[in-house]
ZADRENTOR-773569 format. One record per residue: residue number from 1; x, y, z of N, C-alpha, C in turn. Coordinates in steps of 0.2 Angstrom, whole numbers. Layout:
BEGIN
NUM, X, Y, Z, X, Y, Z, X, Y, Z
...
REM end
This chain:
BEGIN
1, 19, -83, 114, 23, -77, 114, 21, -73, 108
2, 19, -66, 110, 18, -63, 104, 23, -60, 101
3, 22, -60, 93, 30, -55, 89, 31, -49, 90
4, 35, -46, 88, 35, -39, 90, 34, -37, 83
5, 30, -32, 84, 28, -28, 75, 34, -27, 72
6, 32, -25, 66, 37, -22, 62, 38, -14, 65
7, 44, -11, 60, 41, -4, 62, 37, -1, 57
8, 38, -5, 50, 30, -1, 47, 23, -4, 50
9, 21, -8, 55, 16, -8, 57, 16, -4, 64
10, 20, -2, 68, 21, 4, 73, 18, 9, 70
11, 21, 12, 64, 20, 19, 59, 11, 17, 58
12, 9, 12, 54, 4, 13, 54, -3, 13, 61
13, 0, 10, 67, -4, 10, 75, -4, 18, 76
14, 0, 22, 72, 4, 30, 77, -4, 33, 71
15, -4, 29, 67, -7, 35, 61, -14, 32, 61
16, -16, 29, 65, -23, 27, 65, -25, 28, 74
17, -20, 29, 77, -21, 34, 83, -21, 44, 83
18, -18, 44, 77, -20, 51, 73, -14, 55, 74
19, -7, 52, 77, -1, 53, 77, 2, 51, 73
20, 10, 53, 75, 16, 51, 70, 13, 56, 61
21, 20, 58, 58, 21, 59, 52, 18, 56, 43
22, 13, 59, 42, 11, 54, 37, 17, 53, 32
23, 20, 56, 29, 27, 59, 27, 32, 50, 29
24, 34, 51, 37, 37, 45, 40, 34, 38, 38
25, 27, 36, 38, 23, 30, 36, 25, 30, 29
26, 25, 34, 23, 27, 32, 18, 33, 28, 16
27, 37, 33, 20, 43, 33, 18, 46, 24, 22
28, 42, 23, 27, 44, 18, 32, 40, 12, 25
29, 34, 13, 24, 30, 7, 18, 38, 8, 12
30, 39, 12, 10, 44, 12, 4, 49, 5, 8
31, 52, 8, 11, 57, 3, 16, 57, -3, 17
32, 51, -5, 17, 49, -10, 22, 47, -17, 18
33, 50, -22, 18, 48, -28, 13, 43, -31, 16
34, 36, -32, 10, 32, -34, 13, 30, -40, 10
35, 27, -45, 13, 23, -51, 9, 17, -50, 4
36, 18, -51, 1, 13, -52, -6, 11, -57, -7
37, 3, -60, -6, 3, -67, -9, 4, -68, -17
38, 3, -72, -18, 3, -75, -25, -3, -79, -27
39, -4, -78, -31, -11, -83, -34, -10, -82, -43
40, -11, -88, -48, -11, -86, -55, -6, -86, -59
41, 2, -86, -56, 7, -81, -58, 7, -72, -56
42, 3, -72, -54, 4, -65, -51, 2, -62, -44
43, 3, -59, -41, 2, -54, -36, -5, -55, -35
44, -6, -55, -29, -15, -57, -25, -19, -48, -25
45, -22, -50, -30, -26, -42, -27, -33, -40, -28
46, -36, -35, -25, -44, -36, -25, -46, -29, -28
47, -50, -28, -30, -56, -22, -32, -61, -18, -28
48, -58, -13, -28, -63, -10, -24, -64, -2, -25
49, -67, 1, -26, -70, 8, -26, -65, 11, -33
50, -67, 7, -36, -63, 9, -43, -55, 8, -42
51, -53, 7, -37, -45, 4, -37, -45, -2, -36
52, -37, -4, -39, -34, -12, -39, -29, -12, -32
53, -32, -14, -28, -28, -16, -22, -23, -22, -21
54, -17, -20, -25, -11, -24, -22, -10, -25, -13
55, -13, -32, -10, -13, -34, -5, -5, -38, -2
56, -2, -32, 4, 3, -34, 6, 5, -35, 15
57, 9, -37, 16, 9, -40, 25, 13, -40, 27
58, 15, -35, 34, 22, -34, 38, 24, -39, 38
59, 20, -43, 41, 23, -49, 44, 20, -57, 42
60, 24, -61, 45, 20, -70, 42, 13, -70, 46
61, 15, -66, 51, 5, -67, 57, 1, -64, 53
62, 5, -57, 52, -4, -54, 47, -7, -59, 43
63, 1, -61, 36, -2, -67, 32, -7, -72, 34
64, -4, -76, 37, -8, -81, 41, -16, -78, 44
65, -17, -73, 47, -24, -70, 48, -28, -70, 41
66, -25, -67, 36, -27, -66, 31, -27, -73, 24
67, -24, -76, 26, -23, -83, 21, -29, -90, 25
68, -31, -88, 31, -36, -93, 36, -43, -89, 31
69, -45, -83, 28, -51, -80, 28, -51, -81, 21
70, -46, -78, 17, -43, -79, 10, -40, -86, 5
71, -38, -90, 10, -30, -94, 6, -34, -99, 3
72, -31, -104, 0, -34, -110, -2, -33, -116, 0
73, -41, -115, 7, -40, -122, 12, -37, -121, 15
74, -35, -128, 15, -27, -132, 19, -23, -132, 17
75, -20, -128, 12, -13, -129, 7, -11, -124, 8
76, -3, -122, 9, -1, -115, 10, 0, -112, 7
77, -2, -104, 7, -1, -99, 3, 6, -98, 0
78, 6, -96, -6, 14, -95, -9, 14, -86, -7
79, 19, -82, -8, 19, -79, -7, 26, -74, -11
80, 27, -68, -10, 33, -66, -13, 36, -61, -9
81, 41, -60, -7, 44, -54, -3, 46, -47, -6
82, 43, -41, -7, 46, -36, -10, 46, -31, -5
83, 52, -25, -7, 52, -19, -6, 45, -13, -7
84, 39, -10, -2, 36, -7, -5, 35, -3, -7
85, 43, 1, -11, 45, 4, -16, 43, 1, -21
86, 47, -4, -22, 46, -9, -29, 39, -7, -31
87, 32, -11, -26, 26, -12, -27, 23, -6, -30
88, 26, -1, -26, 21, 5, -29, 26, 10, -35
89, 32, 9, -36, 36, 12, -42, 37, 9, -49
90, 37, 2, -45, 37, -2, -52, 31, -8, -54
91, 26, -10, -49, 22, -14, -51, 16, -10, -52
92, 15, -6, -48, 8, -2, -48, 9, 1, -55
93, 14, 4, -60, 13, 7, -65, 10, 2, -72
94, 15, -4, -69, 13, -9, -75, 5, -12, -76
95, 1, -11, -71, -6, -12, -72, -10, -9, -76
96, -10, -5, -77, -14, 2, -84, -21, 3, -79
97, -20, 2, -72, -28, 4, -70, -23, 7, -63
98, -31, 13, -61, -29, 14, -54, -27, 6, -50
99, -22, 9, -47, -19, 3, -41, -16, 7, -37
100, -16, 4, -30, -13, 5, -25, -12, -1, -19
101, -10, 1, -15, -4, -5, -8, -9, -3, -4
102, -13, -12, 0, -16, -12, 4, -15, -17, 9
103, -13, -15, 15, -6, -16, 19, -12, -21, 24
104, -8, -26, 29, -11, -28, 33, -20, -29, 33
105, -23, -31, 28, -29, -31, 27, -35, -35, 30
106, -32, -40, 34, -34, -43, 38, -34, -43, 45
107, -30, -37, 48, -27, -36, 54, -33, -31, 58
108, -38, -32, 61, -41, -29, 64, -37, -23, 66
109, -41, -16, 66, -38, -9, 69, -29, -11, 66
110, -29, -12, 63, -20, -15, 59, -20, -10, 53
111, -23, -10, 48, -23, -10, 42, -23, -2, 38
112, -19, 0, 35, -18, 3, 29, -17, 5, 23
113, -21, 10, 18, -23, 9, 12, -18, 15, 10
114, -13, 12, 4, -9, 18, 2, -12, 21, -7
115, -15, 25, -6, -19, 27, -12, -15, 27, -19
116, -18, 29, -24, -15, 29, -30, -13, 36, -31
117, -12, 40, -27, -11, 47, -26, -2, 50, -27
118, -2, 58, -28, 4, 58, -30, 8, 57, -21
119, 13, 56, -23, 17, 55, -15, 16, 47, -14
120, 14, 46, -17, 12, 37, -17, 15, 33, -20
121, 13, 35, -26, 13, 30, -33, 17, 35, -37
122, 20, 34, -44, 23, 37, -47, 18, 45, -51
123, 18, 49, -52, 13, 55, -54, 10, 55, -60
124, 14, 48, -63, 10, 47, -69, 6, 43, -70
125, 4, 39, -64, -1, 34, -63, -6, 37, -59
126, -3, 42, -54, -8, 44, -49, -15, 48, -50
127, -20, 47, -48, -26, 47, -51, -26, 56, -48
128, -23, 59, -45, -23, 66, -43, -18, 69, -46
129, -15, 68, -53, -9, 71, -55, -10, 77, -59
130, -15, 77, -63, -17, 83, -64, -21, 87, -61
131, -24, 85, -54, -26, 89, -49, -20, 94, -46
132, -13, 91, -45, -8, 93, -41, -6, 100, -47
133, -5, 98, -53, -4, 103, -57, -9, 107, -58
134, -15, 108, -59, -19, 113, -58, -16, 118, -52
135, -17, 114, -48, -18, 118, -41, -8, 121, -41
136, -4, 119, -43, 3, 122, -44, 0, 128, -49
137, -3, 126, -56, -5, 134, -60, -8, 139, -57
138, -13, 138, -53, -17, 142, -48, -12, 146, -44
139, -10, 141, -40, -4, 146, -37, -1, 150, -42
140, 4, 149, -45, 7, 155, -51, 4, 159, -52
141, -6, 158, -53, -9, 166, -57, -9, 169, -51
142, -9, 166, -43, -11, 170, -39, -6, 176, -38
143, 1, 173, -38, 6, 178, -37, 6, 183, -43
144, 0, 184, -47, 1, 189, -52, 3, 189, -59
145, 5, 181, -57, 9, 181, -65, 3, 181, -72
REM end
């Protein structure tokens, strides 16, 4: 019997079909409690193109996809359940490096990358935050000021 998705994994099938709201995915990742493995004492996460990918999962299957390729063996993953508000408001700032939420990463045509970006992450982490402000001063010299 297959599970039924979550709704942040619908949100994310709508946006990799090139529908639904990017705006609504966000706001649905904010909402949505996801699993987080554990390994160390801390939060499972990988390296990749100059960011720190905080690795998280709708659900126990993705997990399980991802802990068969990942996990340690035959012994089961620990995990933690968070809000992924919390992850990208409060954990992502506590790392001192680009970070971001990388959702279902195991999940064939599944998966989603929430960037270090403003509308993301908080603006004072976000690797585009002075790009956002530029581009707000631009605008003002354009109206003449």
């Amino acid at each position: 019997m297959e599970q039924a998705r979550t709704a942040l994994a619908e949100r994310i099938a709508e946006r990799r079909r090139g529908v639904g709201d990017p705006r609504a995915l966000v706001g649905e990742m904010r909402r949505s409690v996801l699993l987080v493995p554990t390994a160390g004492g801390g939060l499972w996460s990988a390296r990749s193109g100059g960011v720190r990918w905080i690795c998280g999962f709708t659900d126990e299957a993705a997990l399980v996809r991802f802990a068969l390729r990942h996990g340690p063996g035959d012994q089961p993953m620990d995990y933690a359940a968070l809000l992924g508000a919390r992850i990208v408001d409060e954990v992502v700032p506590s790392l001192d490096e680009p970070a971001g939420l990388a959702v279902d990463i195991a999940t064939e045509d599944g998966s989603m990358f929430f960037p270090p970006v403003v509308g993301i992450v908080p603006d004072g982490v976000a690797v585009d935050a002075g790009e956002a402000d530029a581009g707000e001063a631009q605008e003002e010299r354009g109206h003449g000021r």
